[in-house]
C-alpha positions as CSV (number, residue, x, y, z in Angstrom):
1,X,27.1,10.3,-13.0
2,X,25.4,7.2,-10.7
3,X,28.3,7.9,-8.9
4,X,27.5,11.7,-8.1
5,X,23.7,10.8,-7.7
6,X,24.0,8.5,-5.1
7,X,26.3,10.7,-3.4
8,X,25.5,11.4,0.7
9,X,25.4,14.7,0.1
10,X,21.6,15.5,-0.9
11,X,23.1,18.5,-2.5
12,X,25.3,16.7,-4.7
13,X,22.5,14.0,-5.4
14,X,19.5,16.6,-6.0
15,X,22.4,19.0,-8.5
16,X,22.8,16.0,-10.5
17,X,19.8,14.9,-10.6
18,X,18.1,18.4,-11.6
19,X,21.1,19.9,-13.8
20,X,23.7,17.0,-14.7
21,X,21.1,14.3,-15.7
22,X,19.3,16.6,-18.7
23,X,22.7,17.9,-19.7
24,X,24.1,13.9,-20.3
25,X,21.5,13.4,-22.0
26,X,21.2,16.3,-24.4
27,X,25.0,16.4,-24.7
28,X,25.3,12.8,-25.2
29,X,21.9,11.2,-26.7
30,X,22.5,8.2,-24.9
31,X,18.8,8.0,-23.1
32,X,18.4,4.2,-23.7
33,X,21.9,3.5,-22.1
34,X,21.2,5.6,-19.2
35,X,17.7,3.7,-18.8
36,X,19.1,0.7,-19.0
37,X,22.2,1.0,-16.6
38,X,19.6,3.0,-14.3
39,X,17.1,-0.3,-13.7
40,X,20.5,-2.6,-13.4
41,X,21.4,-0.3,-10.5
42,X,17.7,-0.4,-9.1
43,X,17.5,-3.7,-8.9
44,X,21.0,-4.4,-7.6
45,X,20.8,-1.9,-4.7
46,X,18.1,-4.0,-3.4
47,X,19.6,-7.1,-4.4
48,X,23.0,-7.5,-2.9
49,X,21.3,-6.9,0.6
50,X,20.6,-9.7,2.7
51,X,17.7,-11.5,3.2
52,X,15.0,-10.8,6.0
53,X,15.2,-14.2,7.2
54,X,17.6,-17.4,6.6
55,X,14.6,-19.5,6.5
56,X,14.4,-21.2,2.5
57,X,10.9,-21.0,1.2
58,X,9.6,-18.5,3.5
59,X,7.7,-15.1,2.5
60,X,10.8,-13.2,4.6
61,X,13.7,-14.5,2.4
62,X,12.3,-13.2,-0.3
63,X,12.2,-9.8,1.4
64,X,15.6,-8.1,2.0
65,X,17.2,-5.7,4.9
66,X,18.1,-2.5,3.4
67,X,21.0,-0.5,5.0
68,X,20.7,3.0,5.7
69,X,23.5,3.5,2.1
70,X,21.2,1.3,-0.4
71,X,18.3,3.0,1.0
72,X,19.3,6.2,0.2
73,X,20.7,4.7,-3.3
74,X,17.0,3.5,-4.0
75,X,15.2,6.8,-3.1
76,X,18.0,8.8,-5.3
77,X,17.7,6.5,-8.5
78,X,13.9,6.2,-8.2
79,X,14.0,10.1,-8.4
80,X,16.2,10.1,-10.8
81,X,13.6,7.4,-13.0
82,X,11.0,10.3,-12.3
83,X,13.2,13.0,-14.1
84,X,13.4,10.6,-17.1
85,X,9.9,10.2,-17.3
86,X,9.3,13.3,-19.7
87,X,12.2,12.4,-21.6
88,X,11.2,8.4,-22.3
89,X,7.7,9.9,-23.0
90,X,8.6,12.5,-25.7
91,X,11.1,9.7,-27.0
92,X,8.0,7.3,-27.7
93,X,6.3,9.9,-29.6
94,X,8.8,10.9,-31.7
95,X,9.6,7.2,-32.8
96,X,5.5,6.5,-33.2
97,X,5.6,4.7,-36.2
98,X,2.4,5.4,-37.3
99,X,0.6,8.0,-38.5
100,X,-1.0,10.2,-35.3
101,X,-4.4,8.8,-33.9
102,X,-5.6,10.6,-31.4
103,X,-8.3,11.3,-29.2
104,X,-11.1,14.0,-29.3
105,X,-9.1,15.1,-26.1
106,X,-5.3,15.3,-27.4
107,X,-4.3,12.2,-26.2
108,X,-1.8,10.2,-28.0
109,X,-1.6,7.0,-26.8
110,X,-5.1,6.7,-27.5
111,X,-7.0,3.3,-28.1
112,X,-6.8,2.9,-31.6
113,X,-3.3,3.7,-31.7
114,X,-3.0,1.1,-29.2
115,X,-5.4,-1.3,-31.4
116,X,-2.3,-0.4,-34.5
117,X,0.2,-1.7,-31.9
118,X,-1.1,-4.4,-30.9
119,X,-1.2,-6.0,-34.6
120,X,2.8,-5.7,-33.9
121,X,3.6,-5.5,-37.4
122,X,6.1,-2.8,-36.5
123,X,8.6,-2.8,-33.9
124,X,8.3,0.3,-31.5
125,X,11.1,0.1,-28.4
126,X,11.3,3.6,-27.2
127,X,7.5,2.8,-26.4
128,X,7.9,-0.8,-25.0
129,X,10.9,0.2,-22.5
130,X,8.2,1.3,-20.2
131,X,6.0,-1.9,-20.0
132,X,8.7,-4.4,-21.3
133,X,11.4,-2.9,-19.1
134,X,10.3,-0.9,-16.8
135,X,7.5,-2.1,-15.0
136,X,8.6,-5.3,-15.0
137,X,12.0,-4.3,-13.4
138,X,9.6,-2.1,-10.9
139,X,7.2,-4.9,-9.7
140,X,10.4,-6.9,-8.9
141,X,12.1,-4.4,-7.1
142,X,8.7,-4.1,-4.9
143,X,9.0,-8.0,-4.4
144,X,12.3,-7.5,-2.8
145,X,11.3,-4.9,-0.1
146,X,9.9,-5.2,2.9
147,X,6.7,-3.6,4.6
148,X,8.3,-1.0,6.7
149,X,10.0,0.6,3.4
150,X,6.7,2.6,2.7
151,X,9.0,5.4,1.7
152,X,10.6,3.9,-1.1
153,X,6.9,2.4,-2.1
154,X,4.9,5.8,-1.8
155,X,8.2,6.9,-4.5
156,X,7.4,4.3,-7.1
157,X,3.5,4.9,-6.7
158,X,4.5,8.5,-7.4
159,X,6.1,7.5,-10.8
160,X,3.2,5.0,-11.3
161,X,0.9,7.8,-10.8
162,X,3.1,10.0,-13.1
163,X,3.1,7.4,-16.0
164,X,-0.4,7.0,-16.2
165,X,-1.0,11.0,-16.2
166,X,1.8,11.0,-19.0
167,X,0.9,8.3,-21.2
168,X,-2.5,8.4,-20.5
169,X,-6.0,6.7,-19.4
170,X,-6.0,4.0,-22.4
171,X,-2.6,3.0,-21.7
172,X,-3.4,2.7,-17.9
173,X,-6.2,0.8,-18.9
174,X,-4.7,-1.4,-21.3
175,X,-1.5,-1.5,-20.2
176,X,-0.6,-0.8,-17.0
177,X,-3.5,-2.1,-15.1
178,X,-3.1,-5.5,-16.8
179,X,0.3,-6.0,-15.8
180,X,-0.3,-5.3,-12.4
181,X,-3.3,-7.9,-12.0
182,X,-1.4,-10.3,-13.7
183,X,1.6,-9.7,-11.2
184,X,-1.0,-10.4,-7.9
185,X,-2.3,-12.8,-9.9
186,X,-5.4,-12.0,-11.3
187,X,-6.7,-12.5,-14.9
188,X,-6.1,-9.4,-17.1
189,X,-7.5,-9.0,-21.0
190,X,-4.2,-8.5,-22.8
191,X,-5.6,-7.5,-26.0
192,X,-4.1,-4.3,-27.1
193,X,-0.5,-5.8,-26.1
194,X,1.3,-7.3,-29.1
195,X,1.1,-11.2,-28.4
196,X,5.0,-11.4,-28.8
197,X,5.6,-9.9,-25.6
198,X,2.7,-11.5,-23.8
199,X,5.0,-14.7,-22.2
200,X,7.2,-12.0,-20.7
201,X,4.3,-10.1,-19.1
202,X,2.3,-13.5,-18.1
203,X,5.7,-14.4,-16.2
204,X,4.9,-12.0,-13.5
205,X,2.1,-14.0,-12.5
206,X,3.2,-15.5,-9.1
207,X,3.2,-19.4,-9.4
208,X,3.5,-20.7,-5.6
209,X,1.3,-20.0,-2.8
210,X,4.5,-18.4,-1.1
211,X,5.0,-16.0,-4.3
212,X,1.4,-15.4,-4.1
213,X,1.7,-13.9,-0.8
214,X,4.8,-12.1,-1.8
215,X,2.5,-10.4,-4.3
216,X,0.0,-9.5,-2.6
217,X,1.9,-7.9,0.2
218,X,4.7,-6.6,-2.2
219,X,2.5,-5.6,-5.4
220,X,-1.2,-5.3,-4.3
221,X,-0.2,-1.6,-2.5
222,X,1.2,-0.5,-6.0
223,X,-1.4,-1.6,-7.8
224,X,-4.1,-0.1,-5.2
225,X,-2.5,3.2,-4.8
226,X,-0.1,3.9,-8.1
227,X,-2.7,2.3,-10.4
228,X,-6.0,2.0,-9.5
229,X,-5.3,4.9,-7.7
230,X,-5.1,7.3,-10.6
231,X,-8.0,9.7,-10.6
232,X,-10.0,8.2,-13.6
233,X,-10.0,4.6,-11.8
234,X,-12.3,5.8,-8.5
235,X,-14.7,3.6,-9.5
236,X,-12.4,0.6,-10.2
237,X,-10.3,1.2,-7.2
238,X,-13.7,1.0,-5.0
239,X,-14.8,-2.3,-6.6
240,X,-11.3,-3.7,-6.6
241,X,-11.2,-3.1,-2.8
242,X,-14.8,-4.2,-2.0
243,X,-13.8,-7.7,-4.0
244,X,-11.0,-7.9,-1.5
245,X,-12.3,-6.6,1.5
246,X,-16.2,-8.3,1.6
247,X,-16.4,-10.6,-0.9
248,X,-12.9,-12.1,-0.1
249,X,-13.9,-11.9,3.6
250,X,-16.9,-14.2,2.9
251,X,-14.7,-16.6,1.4
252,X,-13.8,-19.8,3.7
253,X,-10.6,-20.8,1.8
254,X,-9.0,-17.4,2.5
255,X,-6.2,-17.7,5.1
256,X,-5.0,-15.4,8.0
257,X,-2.1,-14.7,6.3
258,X,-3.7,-13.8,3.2
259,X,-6.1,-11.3,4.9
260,X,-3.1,-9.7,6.9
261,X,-1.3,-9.0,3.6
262,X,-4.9,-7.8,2.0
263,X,-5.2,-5.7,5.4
264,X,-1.4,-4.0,5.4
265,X,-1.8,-3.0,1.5
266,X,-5.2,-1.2,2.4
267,X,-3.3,0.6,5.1
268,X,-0.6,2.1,2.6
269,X,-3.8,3.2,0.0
270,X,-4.5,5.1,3.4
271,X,-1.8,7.2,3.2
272,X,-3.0,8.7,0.3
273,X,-5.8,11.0,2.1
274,X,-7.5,11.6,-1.2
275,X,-9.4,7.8,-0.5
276,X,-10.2,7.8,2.6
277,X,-13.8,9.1,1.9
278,X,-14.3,5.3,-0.5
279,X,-12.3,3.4,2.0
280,X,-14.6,4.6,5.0
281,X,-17.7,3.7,2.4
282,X,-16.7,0.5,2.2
283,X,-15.6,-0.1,5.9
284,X,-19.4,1.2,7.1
285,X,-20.1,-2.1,4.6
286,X,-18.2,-4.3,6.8
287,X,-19.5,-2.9,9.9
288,X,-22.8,-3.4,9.3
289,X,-22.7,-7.1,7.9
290,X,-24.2,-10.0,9.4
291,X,-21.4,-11.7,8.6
292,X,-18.8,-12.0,11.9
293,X,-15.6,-12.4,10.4
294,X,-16.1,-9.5,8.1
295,X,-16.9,-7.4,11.3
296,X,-13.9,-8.8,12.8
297,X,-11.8,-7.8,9.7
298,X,-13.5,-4.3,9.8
299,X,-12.5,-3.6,13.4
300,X,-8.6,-4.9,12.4
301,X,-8.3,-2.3,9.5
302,X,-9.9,0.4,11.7
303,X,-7.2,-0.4,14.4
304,X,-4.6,-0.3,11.3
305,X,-5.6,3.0,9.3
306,X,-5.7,5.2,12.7
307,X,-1.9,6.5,12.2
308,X,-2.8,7.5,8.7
309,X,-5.7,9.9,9.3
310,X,-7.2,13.2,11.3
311,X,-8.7,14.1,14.3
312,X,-11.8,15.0,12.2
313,X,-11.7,11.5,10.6
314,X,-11.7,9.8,13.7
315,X,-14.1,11.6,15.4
316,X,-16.7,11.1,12.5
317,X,-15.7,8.1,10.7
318,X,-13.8,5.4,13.1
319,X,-15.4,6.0,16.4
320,X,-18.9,5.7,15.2
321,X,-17.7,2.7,14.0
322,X,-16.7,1.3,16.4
323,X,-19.4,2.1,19.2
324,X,-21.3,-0.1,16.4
325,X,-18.5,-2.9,16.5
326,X,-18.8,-2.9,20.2
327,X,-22.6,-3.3,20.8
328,X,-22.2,-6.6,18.9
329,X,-23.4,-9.1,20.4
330,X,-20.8,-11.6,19.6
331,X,-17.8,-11.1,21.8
332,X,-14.8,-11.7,19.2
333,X,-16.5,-8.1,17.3
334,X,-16.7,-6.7,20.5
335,X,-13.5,-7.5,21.6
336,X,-11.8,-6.7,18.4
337,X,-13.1,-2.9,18.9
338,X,-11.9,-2.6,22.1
339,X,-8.4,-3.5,20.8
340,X,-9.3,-1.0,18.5
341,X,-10.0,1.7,20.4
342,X,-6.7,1.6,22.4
343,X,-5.2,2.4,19.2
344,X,-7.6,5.5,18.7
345,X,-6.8,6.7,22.3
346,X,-2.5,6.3,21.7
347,X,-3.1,8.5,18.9
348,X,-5.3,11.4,19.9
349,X,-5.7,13.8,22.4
350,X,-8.6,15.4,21.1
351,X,-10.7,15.9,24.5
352,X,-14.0,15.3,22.4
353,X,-12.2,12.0,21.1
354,X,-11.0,11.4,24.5
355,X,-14.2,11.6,26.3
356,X,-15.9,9.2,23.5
357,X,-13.0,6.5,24.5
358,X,-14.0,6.7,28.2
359,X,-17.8,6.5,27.9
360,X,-17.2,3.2,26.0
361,X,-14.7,1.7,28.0
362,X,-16.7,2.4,30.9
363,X,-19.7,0.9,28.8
364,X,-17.6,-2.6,27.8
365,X,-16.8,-2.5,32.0
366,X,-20.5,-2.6,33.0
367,X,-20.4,-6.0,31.2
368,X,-18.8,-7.3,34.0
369,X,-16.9,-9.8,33.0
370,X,-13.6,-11.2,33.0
371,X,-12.8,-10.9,29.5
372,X,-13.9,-7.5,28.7
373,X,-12.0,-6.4,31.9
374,X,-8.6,-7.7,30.4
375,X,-9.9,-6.4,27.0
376,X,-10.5,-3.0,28.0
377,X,-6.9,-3.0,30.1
378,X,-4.6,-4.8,27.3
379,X,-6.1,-2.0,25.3
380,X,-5.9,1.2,27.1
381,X,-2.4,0.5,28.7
382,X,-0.5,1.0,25.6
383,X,-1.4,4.4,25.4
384,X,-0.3,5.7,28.8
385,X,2.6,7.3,27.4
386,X,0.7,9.1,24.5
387,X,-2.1,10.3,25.6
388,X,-3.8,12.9,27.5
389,X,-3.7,13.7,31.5
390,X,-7.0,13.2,31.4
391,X,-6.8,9.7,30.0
392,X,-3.8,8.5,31.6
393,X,-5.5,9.2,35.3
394,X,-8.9,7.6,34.1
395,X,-6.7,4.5,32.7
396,X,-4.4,4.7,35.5
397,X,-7.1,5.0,38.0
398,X,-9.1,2.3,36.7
399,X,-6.4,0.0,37.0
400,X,-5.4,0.6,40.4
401,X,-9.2,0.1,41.6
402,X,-8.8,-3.5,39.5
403,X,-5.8,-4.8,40.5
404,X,-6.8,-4.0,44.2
405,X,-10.0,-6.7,43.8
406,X,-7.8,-9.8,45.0
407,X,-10.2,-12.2,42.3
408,X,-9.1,-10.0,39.0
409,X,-5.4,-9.7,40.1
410,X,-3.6,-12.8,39.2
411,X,-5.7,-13.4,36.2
412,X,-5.3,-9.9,34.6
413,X,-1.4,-9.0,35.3
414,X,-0.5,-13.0,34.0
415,X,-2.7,-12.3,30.9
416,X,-1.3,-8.8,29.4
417,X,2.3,-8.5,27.9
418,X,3.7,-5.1,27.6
């Protein structure tokens, strides 16, 4: 059956998925088998790939190059984990053993079912496959693939997502959400989990600075998007990312690399459109600080998020923004934004969004200076190709009139790389 799912063919894959799958396992009542063979094949499909880099000890061994075959693999068995879902969730249920406690609103896996679960009196498997098992298995997988496989991370979020829906917000809260601070390496209360299972969960905790980065590039976007990002957590999700994004920029012992991996996991939350609204909130934050650094930081997410949103978005959220960044005083903000707005201008060709780019380029070019000249070229150069007539001749234009001032010329063609 792995076989026939991992097949090229997506019709072959999608029939066995959607028709073979539930027939094998009604036929054959062999659901714990399947789930168990199903996680050896997730994890090894990543596995027997080669590392990113050769280099022992570094955050790119740890990662691994998928081929175009085990990426397919991945997709196909992390679809295939999605089908199971109802079955592992009815399977739970039906082996409860205790006597139903539910909440006023139907839920099963309600708290003080949880609270009789915790005592762990009585052993409960078809339950604990999902965060013994399961989530475990998951969190590892993630720490094996690296940041360009957003398609294979926005399908495991999906399940996230999914499990939390199915099994509820009290065992999101008191489950789900612990293992996955533990696994960046937070502190997590792990009260309602039976204490017999808590050295397993408490060995996800990264325990080296380099599997501390891993985490946070590897883990932090699940956690963000797939569990923070379930609908009852809006209000965690925005305190989570405020603690990352303005009290952790205030912090002098954070490192670049640290903030870049904070920085790339916020960009996959963005393509989930449905947070945009709290990310902006909390960007405006940043923007407006007296603090420097966090005004730098703001600028570099701005710069990041741009592929992920509208035209509409742009216009009324990043470019306003922006113009803000850029009247800074300091020059590293201002600076920053104009990197940032080069971005903007490669990905829209809104004439209203257009028109707001040339106003404040031509504003950072009244400054006169060296610098902000380079700035403002380095920038706008990049998005020759992409952009709008109207654009490329202002770019273009500009550019010839600079390079034609004997002083800049040198200065400016030995500083940009293309």
């Amino acid at each position: 059956m792995f076989q026939l799912a991992c097949d090229p063919s997506g019709v072959v894959a999608e029939t066995t998925i959607k028709e073979l799958l539930p027939a094998v396992i009604s036929w054959g009542k062999k659901l714990d088998h399947i789930l168990r063979v199903l996680l050896s094949h997730i994890l090894s499909s990543a596995q027997r790939c080669p590392p990113l880099s050769g280099v022992e000890g570094s955050v790119e061994s740890h990662l691994h190059v998928l081929g175009e075959r085990e990426r397919w693999n991945l997709d196909v068995l992390l679809r295939m984990l999605a089908e199971l879902l109802p079955y592992v969730h009815q399977k739970a249920i039906e082996t409860c053993p205790y006597s139903s406690v539910s909440e006023s609103d139907g839920t099963i896996f309600s708290r003080p079912l949880l609270e009789l679960y915790a005592g762990g009196h009585v052993e409960w498997p078809a339950f604990e496959w999902m965060h013994v098992d399961c989530l475990p298995d998951l969190i590892q997988l993630a720490c094996l693939l690296p940041q360009k496989e957003d398609n294979l991370r926005n399908r495991t979020t999906k399940f996230l997502l999914a499990v939390s829906q199915s099994f509820g917000d009290s065992y999101l809260t008191h489950i789900m959400l612990p293992i996955f601070l533990i696994a960046v390496g937070d502190n997590a209360d792990l009260t309602l989990i039976p204490s017999n299972i808590h050295s397993r969960i408490k060995g996800l905790r990264p325990r080296t600075a380099v599997a501390e980065r891993v985490a946070t590039l590897c883990v932090l976007p699940l956690l963000l998007a797939g569990v923070l990002g379930a609908p009852s957590k809006c209000e965690l999700l925005a305190e989570y990312l405020r603690k990352l994004l303005v009290d952790g920029t205030m912090k002098e012992d954070q490192n670049l690399n640290c903030r870049n991996e904070i920085v790339d996991a916020v960009r996959f939350l963005c393509t989930f459109e449905e947070h945009h609204s709290m990310i902006f909130n909390i960007f405006w934050e940043m923007v407006v600080s007296s603090n420097i650094e966090m005004k730098i930081s703001a600028a570099h997410l701005l710069k990041v998020i741009v592929p992920y949103i509208e035209a509409k978005l742009a216009s009324t959220h990043v470019l306003p923004a922006l113009v803000t960044l850029g009247s800074d005083q300091n020059l590293n903000v201002k600076y920053a934004s104009i990197d940032a707005f080069g971005t903007v201008a490669q990905h829209f060709k809104n004439d209203m969004i257009v028109d707001k780019i040339r106003v404040q380029m031509d504003a950072f070019l009244e400054d006169g200076s060296h610098e902000a000249t380079i700035a403002v070229i380095r920038a706008l150069v990049v998005a020759v190709p992409h952009t709008t007539d109207r654009l490329r001749d202002y770019i273009l234009d500009f550019v010839a009139k600079t390079i034609s001032k004997t002083s800049l010329v040198f200065g400016i063609l030995s500083s940009l790389t293309f």
